[in-house]
C-alpha positions as a printed Julia matrix, in Angstrom:
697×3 Matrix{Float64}:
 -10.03  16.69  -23.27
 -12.75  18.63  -22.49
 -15.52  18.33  -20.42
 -18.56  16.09  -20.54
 -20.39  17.49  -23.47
 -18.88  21.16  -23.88
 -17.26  22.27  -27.13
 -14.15  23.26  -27.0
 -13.97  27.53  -27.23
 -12.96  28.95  -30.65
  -9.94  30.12  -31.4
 -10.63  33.44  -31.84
 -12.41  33.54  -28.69
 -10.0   32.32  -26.44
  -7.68  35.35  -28.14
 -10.35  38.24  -27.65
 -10.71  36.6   -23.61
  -6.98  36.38  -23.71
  -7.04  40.6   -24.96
  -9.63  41.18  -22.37
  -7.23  40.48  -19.59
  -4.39  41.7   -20.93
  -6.38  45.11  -21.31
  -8.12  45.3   -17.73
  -4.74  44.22  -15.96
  -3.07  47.58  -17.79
  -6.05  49.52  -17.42
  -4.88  50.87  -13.74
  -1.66  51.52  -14.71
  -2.66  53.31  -17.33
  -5.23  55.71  -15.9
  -2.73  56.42  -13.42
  -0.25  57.36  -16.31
  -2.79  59.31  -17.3
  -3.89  61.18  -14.3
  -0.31  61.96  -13.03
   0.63  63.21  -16.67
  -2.34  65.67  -16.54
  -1.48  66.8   -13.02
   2.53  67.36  -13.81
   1.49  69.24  -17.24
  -0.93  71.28  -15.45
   1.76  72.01  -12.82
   4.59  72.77  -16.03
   1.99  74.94  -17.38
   1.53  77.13  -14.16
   5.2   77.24  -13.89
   5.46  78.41  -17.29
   2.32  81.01  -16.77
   4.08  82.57  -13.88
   0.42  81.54  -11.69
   0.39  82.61   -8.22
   0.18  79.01   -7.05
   0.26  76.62   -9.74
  -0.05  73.53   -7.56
  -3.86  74.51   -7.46
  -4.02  73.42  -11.0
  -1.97  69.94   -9.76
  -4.83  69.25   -7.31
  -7.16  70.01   -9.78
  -6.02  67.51  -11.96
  -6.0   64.78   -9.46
  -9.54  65.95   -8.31
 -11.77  65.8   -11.6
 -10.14  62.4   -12.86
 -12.54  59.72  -12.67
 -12.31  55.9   -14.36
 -14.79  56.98  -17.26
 -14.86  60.13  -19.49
 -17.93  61.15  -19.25
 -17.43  61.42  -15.68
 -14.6   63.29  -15.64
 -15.69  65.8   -18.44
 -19.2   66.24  -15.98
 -17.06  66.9   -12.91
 -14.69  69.08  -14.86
 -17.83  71.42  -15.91
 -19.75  71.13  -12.44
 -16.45  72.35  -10.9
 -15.75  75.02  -12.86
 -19.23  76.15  -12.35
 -19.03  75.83   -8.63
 -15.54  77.64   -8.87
 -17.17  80.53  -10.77
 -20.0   80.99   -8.22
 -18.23  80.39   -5.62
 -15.42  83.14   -6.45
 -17.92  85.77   -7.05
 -19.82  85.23   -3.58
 -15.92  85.65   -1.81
 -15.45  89.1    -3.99
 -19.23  90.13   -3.04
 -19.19  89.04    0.35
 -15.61  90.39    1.15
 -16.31  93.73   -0.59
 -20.07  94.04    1.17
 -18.78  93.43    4.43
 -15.33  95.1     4.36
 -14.16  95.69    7.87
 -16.43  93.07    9.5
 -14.49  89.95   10.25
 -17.29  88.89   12.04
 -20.29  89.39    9.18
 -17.82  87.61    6.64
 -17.67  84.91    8.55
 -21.56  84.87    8.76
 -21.39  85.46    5.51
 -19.57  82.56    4.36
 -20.83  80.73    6.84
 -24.38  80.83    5.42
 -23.34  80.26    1.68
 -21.74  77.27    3.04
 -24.67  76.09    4.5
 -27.29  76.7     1.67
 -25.13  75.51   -0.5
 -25.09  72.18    1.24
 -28.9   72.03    1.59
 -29.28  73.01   -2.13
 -26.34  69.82   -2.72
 -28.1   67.68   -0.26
 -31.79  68.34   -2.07
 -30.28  67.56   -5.64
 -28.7   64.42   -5.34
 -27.53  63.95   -8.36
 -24.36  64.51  -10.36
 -25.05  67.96  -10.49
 -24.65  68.5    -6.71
 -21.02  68.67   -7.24
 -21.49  71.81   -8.8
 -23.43  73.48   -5.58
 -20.82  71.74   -3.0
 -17.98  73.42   -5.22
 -19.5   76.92   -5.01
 -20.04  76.54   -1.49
 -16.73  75.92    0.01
 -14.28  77.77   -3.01
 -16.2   80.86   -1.4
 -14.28  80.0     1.27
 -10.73  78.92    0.23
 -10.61  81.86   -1.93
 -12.57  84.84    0.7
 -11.46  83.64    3.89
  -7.84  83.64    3.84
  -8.21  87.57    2.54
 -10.83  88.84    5.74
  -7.81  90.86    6.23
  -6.81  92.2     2.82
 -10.25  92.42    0.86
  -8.58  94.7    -1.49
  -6.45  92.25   -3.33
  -9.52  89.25   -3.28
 -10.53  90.39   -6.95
  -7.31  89.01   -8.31
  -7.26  86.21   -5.72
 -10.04  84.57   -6.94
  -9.02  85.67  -10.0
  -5.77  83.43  -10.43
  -8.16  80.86   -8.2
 -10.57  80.55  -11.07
  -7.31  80.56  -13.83
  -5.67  77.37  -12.09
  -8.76  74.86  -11.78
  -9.69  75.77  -15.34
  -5.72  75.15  -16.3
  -6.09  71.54  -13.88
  -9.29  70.76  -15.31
  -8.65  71.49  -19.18
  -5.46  69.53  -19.01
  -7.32  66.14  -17.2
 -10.3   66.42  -19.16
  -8.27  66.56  -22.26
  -5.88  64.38  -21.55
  -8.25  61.61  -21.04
 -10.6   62.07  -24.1
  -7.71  61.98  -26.18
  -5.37  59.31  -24.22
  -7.5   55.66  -24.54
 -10.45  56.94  -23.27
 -13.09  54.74  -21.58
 -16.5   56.13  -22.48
 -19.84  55.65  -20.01
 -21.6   55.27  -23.18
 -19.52  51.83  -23.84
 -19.83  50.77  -19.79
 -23.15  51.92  -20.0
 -24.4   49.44  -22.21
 -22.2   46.64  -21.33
 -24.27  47.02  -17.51
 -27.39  47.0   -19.21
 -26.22  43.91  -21.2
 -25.53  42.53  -17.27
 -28.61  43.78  -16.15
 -31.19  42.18  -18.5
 -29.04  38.83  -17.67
 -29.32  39.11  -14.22
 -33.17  40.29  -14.61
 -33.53  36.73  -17.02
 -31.94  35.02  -13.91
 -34.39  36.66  -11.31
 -36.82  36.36  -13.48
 -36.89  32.8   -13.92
 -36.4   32.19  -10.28
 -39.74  34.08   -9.86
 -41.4   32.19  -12.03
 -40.17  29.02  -11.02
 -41.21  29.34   -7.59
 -37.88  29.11   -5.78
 -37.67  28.02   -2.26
 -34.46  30.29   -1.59
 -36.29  33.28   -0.56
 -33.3   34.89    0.8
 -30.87  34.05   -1.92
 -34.07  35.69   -3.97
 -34.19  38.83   -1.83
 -30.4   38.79   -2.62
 -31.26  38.86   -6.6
 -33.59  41.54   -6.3
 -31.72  43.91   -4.03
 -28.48  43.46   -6.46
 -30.76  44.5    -9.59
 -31.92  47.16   -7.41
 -28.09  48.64   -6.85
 -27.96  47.49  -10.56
 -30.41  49.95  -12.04
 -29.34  52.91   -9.76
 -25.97  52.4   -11.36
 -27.36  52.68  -14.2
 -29.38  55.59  -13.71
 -26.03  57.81  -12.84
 -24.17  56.21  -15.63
 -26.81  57.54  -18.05
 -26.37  61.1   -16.8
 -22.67  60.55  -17.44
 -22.83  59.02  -21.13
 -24.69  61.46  -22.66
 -21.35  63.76  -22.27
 -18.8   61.47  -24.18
 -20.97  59.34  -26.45
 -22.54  61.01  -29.11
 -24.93  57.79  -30.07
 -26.33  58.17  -26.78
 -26.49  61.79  -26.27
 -28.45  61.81  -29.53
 -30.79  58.81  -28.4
 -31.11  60.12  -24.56
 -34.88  60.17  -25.3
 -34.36  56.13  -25.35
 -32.57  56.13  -22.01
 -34.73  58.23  -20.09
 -37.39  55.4   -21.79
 -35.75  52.45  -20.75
 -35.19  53.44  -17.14
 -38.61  54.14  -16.84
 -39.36  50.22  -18.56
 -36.66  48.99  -16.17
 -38.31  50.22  -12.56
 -42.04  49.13  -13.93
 -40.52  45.63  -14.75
 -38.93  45.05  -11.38
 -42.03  45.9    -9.85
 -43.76  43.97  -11.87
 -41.8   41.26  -10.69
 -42.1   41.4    -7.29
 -45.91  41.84   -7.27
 -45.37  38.25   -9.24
 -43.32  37.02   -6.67
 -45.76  37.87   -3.6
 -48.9   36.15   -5.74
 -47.48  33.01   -6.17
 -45.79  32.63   -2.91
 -49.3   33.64   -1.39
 -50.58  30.49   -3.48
 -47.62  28.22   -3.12
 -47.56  28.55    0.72
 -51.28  27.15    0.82
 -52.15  23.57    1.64
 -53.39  23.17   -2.12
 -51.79  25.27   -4.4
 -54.36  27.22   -7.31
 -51.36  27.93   -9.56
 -50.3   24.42  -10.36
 -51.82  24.45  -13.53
 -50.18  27.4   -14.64
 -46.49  25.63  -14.44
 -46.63  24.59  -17.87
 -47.39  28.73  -18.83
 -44.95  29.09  -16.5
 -42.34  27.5   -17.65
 -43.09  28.47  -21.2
 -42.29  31.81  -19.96
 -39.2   31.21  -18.28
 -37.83  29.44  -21.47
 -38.85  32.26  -23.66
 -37.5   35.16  -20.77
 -33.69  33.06  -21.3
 -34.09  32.3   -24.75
 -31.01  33.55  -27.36
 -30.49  36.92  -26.13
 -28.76  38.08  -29.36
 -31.79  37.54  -31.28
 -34.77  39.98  -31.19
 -38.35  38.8   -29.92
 -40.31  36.79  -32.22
 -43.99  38.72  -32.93
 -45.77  35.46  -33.51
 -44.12  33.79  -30.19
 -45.1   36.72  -28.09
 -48.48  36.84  -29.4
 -48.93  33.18  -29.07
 -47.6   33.51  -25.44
 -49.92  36.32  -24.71
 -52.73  34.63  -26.07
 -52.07  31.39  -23.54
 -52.04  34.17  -20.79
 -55.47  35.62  -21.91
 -56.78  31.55  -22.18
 -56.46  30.99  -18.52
 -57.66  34.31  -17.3
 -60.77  33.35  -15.22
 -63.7   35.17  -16.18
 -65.21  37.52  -15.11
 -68.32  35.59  -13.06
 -65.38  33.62  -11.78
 -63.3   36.07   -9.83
 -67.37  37.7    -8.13
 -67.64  34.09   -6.98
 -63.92  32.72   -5.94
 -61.56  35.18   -4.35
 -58.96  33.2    -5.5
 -59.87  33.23   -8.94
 -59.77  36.64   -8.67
 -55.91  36.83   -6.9
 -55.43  34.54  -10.08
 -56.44  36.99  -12.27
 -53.87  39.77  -11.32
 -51.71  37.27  -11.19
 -51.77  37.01  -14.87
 -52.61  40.36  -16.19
 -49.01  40.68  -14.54
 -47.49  37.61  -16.16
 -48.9   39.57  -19.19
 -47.35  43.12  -18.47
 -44.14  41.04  -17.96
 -44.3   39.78  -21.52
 -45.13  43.05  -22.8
 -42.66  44.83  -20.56
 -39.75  42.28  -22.21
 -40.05  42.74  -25.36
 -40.55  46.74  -25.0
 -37.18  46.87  -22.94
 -35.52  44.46  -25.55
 -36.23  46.99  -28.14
 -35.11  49.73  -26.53
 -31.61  48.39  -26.16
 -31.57  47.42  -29.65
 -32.65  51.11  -30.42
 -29.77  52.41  -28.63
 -27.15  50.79  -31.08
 -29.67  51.11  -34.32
 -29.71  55.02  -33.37
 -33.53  54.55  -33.67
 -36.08  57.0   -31.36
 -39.13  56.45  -29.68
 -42.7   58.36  -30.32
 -43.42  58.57  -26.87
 -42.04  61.86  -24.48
 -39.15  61.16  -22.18
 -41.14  61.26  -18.8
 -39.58  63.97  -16.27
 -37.78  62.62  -13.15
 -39.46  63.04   -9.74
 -37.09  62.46   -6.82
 -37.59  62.17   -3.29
 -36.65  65.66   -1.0
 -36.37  65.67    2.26
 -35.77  69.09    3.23
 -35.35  68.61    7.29
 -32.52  65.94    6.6
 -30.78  68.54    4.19
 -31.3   71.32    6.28
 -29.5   69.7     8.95
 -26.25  69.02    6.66
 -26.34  72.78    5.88
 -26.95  73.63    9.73
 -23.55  71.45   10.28
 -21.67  72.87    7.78
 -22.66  76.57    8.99
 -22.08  75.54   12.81
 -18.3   74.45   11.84
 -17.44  77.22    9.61
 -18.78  79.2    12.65
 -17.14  77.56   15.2
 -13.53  77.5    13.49
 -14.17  80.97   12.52
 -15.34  82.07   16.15
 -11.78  80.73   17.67
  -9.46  82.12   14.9
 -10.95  85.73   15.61
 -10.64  85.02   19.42
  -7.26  84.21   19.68
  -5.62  86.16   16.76
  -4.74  82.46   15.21
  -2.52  83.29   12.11
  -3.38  79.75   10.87
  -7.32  80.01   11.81
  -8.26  80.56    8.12
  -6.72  77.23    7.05
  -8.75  75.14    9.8
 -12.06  76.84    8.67
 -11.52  76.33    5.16
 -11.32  72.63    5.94
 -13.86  72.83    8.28
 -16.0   74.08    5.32
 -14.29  71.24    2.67
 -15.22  68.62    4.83
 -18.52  69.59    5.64
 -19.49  70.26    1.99
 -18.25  67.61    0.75
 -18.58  64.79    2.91
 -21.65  65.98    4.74
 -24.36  64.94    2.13
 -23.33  61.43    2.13
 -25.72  59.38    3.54
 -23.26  57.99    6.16
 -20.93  60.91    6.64
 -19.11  60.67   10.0
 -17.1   57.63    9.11
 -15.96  58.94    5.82
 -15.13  62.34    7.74
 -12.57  59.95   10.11
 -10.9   58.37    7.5
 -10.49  61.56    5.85
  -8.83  62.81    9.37
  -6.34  59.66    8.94
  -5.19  59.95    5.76
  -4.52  63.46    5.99
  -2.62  62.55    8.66
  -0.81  60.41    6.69
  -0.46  63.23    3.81
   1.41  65.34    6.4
   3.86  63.29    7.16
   4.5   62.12    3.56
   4.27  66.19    2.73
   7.2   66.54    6.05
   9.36  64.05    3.92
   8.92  65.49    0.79
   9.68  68.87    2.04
  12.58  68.72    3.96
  14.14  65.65    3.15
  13.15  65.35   -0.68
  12.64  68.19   -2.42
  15.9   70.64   -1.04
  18.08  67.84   -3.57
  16.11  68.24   -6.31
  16.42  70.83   -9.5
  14.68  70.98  -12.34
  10.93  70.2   -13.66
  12.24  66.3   -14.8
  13.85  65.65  -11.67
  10.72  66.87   -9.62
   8.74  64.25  -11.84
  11.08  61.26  -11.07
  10.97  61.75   -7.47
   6.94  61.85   -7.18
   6.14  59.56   -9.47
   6.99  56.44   -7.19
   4.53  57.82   -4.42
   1.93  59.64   -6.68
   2.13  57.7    -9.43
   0.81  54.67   -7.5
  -1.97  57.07   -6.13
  -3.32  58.39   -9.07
  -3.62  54.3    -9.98
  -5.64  53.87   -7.22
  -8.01  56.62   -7.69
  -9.96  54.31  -11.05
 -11.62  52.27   -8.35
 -13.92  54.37   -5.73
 -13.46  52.85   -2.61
  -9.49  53.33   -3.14
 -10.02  57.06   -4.34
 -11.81  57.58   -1.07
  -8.92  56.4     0.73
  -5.72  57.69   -0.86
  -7.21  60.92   -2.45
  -6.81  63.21    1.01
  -3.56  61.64    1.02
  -2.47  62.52   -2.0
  -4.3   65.95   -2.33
  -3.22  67.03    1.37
   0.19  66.5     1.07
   0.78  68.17   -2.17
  -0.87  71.2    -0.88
   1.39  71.13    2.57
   4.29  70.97   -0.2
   2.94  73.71   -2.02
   5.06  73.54   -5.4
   5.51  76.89   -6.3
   7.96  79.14   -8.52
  10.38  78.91   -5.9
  11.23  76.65   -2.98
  10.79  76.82    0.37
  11.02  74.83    3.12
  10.64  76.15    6.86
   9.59  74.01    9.22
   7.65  75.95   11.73
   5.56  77.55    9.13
   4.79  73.93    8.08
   3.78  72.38   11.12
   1.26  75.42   12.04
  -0.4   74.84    8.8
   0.03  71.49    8.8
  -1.76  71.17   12.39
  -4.7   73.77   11.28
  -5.32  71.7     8.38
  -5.89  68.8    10.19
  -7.48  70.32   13.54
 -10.36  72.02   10.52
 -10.9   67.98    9.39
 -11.27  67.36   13.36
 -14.25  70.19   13.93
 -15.8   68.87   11.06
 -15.69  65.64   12.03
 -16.79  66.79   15.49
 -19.76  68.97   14.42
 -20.59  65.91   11.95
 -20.8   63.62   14.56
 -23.56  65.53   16.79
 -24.93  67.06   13.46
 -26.13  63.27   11.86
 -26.02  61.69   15.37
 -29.99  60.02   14.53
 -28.76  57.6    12.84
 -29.88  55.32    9.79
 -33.15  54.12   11.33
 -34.06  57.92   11.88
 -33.57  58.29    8.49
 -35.02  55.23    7.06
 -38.51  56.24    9.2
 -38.21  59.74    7.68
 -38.51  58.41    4.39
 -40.74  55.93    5.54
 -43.44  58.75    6.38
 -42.66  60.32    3.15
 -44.07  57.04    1.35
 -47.43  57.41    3.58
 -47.98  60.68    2.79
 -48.03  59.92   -0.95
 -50.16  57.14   -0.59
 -52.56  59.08    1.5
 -52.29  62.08   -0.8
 -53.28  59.16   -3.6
 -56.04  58.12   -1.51
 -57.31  61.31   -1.09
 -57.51  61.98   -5.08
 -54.92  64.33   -5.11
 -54.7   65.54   -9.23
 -51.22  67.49   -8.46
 -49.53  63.76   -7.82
 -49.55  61.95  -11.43
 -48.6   58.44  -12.24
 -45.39  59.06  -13.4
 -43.99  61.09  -10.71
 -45.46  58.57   -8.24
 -43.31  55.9    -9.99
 -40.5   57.76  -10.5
 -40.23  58.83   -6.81
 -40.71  55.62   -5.27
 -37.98  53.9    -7.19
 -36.33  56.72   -6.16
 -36.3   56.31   -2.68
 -35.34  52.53   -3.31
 -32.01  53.55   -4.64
 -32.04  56.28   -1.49
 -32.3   53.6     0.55
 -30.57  50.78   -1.01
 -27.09  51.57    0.59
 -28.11  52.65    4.06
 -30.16  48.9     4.4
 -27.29  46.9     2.83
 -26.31  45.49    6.07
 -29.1   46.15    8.18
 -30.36  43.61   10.27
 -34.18  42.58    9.88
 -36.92  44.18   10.37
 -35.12  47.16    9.11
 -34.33  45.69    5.66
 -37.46  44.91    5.08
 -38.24  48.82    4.78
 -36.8   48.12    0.65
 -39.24  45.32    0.13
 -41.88  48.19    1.72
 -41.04  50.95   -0.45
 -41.55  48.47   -3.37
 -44.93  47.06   -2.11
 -46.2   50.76   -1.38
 -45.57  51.47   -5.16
 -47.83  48.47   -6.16
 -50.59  49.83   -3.8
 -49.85  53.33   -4.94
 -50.7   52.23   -8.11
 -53.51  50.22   -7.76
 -54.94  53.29   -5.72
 -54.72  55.56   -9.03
 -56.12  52.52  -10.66
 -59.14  52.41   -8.37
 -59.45  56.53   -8.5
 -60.41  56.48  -12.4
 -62.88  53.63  -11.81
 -64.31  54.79   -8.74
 -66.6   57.34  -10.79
 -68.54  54.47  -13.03
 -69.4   52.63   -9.83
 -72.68  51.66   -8.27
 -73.26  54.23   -4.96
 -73.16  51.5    -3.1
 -69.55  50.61   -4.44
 -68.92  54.16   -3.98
 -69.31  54.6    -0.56
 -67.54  51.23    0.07
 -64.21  52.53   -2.06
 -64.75  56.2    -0.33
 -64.59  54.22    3.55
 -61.35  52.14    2.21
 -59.88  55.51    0.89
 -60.23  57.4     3.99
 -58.71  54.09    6.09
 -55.92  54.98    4.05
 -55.81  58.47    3.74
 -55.92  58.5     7.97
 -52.77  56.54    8.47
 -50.76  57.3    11.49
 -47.95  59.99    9.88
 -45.59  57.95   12.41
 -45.0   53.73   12.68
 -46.72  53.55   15.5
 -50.16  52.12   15.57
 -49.76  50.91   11.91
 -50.33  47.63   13.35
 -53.74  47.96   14.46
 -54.6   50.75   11.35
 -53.54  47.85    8.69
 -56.27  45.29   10.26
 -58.7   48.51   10.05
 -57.19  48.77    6.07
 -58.34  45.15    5.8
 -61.42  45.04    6.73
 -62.39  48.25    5.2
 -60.81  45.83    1.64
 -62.38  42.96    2.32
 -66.17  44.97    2.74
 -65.66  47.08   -0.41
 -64.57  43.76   -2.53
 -67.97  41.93   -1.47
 -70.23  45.19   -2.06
 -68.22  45.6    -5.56
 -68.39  41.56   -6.04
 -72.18  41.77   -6.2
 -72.72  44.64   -8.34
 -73.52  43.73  -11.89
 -70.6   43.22  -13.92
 -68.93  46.2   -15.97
 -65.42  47.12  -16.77
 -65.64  49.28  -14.04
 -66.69  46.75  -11.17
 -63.91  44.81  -12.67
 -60.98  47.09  -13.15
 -62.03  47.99   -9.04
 -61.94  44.21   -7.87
 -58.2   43.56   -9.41
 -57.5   46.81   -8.03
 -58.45  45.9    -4.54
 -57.27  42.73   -4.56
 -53.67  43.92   -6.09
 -54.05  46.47   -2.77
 -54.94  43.3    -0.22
 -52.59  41.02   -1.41
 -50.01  43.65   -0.66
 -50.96  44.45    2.63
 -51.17  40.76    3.84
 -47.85  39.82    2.72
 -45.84  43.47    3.97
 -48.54  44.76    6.53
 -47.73  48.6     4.57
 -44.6   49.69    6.25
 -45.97  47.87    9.51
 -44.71  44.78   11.53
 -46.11  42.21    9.57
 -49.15  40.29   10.79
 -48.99  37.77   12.97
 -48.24  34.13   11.72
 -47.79  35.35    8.05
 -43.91  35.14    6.83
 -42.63  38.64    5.49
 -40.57  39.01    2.18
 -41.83  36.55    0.39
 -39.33  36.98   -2.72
């Protein structure tokens, strides 16, 4: 039987769910197959080559495989990039400085560190690319300080084995099963217009769980950022998409205005529904209408006469506009629907942009360029602490003659590079420490237990497949790659597979203990280098929000629309994973970032309709513009400068309210009402005001 009412699932159905699970329960074991075939070919292939160390290419192979093509085929490129650069700054700097320990190491010491600002400034996928050039300059150049002459070919047969590790895993994976971005891409846009119908319709339906709201929103938030990097990664193994990345760049654009759009929804009809008598109760009928429509069939494309019909049932209960000069809540009402209408509007644009995707169809309008949020203090401090270790490590293997002093400074400089522009990067840095650790040992076993009964290129692949194998499975899901990859990549490089063995055990444990003691400085110098914490952080890019709002208020022409937009959702993703578990009031900065956008936009709103006002509207707009260009750079006083913002509102609203009516007046009384109804609910990045609940969706 089944139950109460349900039809029982097709046959063909419960076979393609059946396939499904089959599929993702072999997908790990699979990518592993795949990863540890690309890494023992690579290594057959520098055997065969005669390369100076072909285990290079091994690590290689284990380092650019990633769970999706296009991801592996972007890291592949951005390394060998990085590698490229990188090589010819450890010739150039070497050969420049030749006889100068001490000015190569300031020289690579510096390229470290502007290479990690330059990483730490991008941000995206590309970064990669700047953190590779910055520390290969130093595992090829430092190791030669004292035989420059030979770095030429050095970096040389460098540069030969990570192209031979990354040709072999990037090839091996396009050709092997692959699992395109393009096809995960849309599958998490699929998710994230259902999740958006969910949200939605808890918006609109007023619902009392505010926090399992907040919850909704913050999800679609990590959602859409996901989405964002997964679009940079499609375009490289899905021709459809690279062809229609006009439509992407479109749709994330559509995306970020609709989420906004539905939180300035959210904060009007909570500020109704939390009154004694609510104003919006006739609208639940329009309201519901709209939430039916939002989770109608989502296979089926947006009826023209059902959107213009619900549209048109928006425009009917727009007050006019007598009504919103005489009833400030006729006027909140107002915005409240020219919203409900942008939503509509939004919908079905967004809706036929995914279709577009699969149709292959284009768009008319320009792909809008990406603004992103730079702070250049916070990245100049990850290059400062990647410069200090490299000159640290560097200052104590030329003091004490430390034949094993290069290997601790190149992983002083690996560590810093790499982990150093995370957001978070000191606890990453220790668990890095760990597993290396961990890699040594397993490398100790290998070596000199192992490996000395072993002959021959098969056997060598039976006895590390039960250890690496397993790894390379592991590395499909990020937080498991963050774990097991030092292990895995430390311990083959203590074990070094080269054309002959070797095994000697002091030589070992001296490199074995520099590697690790270059982890420790870097964890050391990353401790005291990002020792401000998250809420030193968050307030950094707090200020960076008030300065474009002030610059907005001040009619700044340089500081368009779209890179407003684009910036601020920005900075929501930026922020998203340093407030995931942050206690209140601190995540309430993501709600703030979102609720400055609205009032950044209103402001440009109220800039072009500023000039068509009375002088007396003028002059009430200019004092409200200044209030807000004059905000405290710092939290403090925001308090007392938001009840100054208010009242400097509230005076230009009743000098614009009895002007005559014109599409200017009006377009400036939404706009300052938007800009009110904003501040009252999230008090602009401030403690919010007394007796009013924050975050109200």
């Amino acid at each position: 039987m089944t139950a109460a009412g349900a039809a029982p699932a097709a046959p063909w159905r419960r076979a393609a769910d059946g396939l499904r699970i089959r599929w993702s329960v072999l997908q790990a074991p699979l990518f592993g197959l795949k990863v540890f075939g690309a890494a023992m070919t690579a290594l057959y292939i520098g055997l065969a080559l005669g390369l100076e160390r072909p285990f290079w290419s091994m690590l290689t192979a284990f380092i650019v495989a990633q769970p999706l093509t296009g991801m592996a085929v972007a890291k592949g490129v951005y390394r060998l990039s990085g590698t490229l650069v990188g090589a010819s700054w450890a010739v150039v700097n070497l050969m420049l400085f030749q006889g100068a320990p001490e000015l190569q190491a300031l020289g690579f010491a510096t390229w470290l560190g502007g290479c990690a600002y330059l990483a730490a400034i991008d941000r995206t996928a590309r970064a990669y690319a700047f953190v590779l050039a910055g520390y290969t300059a130093s595992l090829i150049g430092l190791p030669s300080v004292e035989t420059p002459g030979a770095i030429f070919d050095i970096a040389l047969a460098r540069v030969e084995e990570i192209a031979l590790g990354t040709l072999c895993m990037t090839v091996i994976d396009a050709v092997v099963l692959p699992q395109t971005a393009g096809s995960v891409l849309l599958q998490r846009l699929d998710l994230w217009l259902r999740d958006t119908r969910r949200w939605a319709g808890d918006v609109l339906s007023g619902s009392t769980e505010r926090a399992k709201a907040r919850t909704d929103m913050r999800r679609l938030i990590a959602s859409a950022a996901a989405l964002d990097e997964l679009r940079g990664y499609a375009v490289h193994d899905t021709p459809v998409l690279r062809r229609a990345e006009r439509i992407l760049h479109v749709i994330r654009h559509r995306s970020q205005v609709l989420l906004s759009v539905l939180v300035a929804i959210g904060h009007r009809l909570a500020t109704f529904r939390d009154r004694p008598v609510d104003p919006t109760v006739e609208l639940d009928p329009l309201l519901r209408r709209l939430t039916a429509w939002i989770n109608a069939d989502p296979g089926a494309p947006p009826d023209p006469l059902e959107v213009a019909a619900l549209r048109g049932a928006i425009a009917a209960q727009r007050p006019d506009d007598a009504a919103i000069r005489a009833d400030a809540d006729k006027l909140l009402l107002r915005t409240l629907l020219d919203r409900l209408d942008d939503l509509v509007r939004l919908w079905v644009e967004v809706d036929g942009l995914r279709r577009g995707l699969t149709e292959e169809r284009d768009v008319d309008e320009p792909a809008e360029s990406l603004a992103r949020h730079r702070d250049h203090l916070l990245a100049a401090m990850v290059g400062a602490s990647a410069f200090v270790a490299v000159l640290a490590c560097s200052a104590i293997w030329m003091a004490t003659a430390w034949p094993q002093g290069s290997t601790a400074t190149m992983m002083a400089a690996t560590i810093c590079a790499l982990i150093g522009i995370r957001d978070e990067p000191v606890r990453p840095a220790q668990q890095f420490l760990v597993m290396s650790i961990a890699g040594s040992v397993l490398a100790m076993v290998y070596l000199f237990v192992v490996l000395p009964r072993v002959d021959g290129f098969v056997p060598l692949t039976l006895v590390l497949a039960p250890v690496y194998l397993p790894l390379a499975m592991c590395l499909q899901q990020p937080p498991r790659a963050a774990r097991v990859m030092p292990l895995a990549l430390n311990s083959l490089a203590l074990i070094g597979l080269d054309q002959t063995f070797t095994a000697d055990i002091a030589g070992f444990v001296n490199g074995a203990v520099a590697l690790n003691i270059g982890i420790g400085v870097a964890v050391i110098v990353l401790r005291f280098g990002r020792s401000l914490g998250v809420e030193w952080e968050v307030e950094r890019v707090m200020q960076a929000v008030r300065r474009d709002l002030a610059r907005l208020a001040a009619g700044d022409p340089t500081l368009g629309r779209a890179a407003f937009e684009s910036r601020m959702h920005d900075r929501v993703a930026m922020l998203f994973p340093r407030l995931a578990g942050a206690e209140p009031p601190l995540s309430a900065r993501l709600s703030d970032v979102l609720v400055a956008l609205r009032v950044g936009i209103n402001l440009l709103l109220l800039r072009d309709a500023t000039a068509a006002l009375p002088a007396d509207g003028r002059r009430a707009v200019a004092a409200m513009l200044r209030v807000v260009r004059d905000a405290p750079a710092s939290g403090r006083g925001l308090g007392r400068h938001l009840a100054e913002t208010l009242a400097t509102v509230d005076r230009a609203l009743a000098v614009i309210a009895a002007a005559p009516a014109t599409s200017a007046t009006t377009q400036a009384l939404l706009t300052l009402a938007g800009i009110r109804n904003a501040l009252l609910w999230h008090g602009l990045m401030a403690q919010p005001l007394a007796g009013v609940e924050p975050e109200p969706t």
